[in-house]
N, C-alpha and C positions, 0 to 999 in steps of 0.2 A: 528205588528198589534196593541200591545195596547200602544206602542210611537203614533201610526198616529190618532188612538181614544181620548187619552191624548191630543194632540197638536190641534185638532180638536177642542174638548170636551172646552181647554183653550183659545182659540182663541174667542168661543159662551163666557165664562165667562167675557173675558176682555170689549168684547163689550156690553153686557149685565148691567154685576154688581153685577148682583145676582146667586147665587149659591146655590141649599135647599141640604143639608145632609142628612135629614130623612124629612118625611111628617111635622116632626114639629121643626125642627132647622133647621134652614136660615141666608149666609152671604150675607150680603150687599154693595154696596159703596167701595172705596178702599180698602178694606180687600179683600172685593172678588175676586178687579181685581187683586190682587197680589197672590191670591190662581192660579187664571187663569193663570198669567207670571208663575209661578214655574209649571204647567202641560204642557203649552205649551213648553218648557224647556228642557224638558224631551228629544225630537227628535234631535231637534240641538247640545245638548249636547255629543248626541250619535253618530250623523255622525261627531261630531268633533274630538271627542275620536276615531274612527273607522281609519278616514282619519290621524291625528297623527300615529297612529298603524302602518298603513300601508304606510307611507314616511318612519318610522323609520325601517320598515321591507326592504322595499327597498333600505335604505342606508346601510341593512347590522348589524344594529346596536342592533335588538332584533332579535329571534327567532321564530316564530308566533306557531310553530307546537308543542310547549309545555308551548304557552300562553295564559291564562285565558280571552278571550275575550268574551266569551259569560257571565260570571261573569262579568266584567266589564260594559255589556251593560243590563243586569236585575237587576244591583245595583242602576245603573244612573236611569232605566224605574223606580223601586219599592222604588226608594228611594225618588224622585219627589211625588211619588204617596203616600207614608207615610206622606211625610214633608206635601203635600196639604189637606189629610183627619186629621194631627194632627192638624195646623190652623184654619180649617173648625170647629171643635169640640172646640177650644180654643177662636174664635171670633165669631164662631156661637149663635144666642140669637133664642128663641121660635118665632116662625112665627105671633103672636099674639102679640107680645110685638110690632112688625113692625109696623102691620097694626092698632093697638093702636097709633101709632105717625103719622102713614100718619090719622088716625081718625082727632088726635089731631090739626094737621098740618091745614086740613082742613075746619076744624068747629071753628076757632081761632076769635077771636073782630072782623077780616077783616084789614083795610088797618086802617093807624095811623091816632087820631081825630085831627083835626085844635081848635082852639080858631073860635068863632065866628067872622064874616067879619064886619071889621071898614071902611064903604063905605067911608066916610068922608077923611081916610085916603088915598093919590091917590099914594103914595110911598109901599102899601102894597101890599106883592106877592100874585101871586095868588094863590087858593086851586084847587088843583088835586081831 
């Protein structure tokens, strides 16, 4: 259940971008979607691991009934879900710092100045 929430949870991430931590740390932009790739991760990882198990148990070649699989698939679930909350904490910045740059971003000169129009000149491009 918490592979299909994870895989879920990352899949909204990658599309998204964004990812908040706590009420006031926030990832953004490719940090984030790469927090997303490693939870979504998480599921595939584990029916891959499951399915190897079980061709290898089939050929004979391990013994399932005194092997650690439940271990092996809350290692791959919790260990996605460490690696993506130690990232999240490592590239996460205060939620204010963010919306300080979309401020900035926004309220910026506007679009770049021309030099004043040389009618005279008829080889001169035009301004946008």
């Amino acid at each position: 259940m918490l592979q299909i929430a994870m895989f879920i949870g990352g899949i909204y991430v990658l599309f998204k971008g964004e990812v908040a931590l706590t009420k006031a740390r926030v990832v953004r932009g490719w940090k984030a979607r790469v927090i997303g790739g490693v939870m979504a991760l998480a599921l595939p990882l584990a029916f891959c691991s499951g399915l190897l198990l079980g061709v290898m148990a089939a050929a004979g070649q391990i013994d399932l009934t005194n092997f650690p699989v439940l271990v092996i698939d809350l290692g791959l679930t919790f260990g996605a879900a460490l690696i993506s909350i130690v990232l999240g904490f490592i590239w996460g910045r205060p939620a204010a710092e963010w919306d300080a740059e979309k401020f900035a971003a926004e309220n910026s000169d506007g679009p770049q100045q021309f030099p004043p129009r040389d009618f005279s000149n008829p080889y001169q491009p035009p301004h946008t």
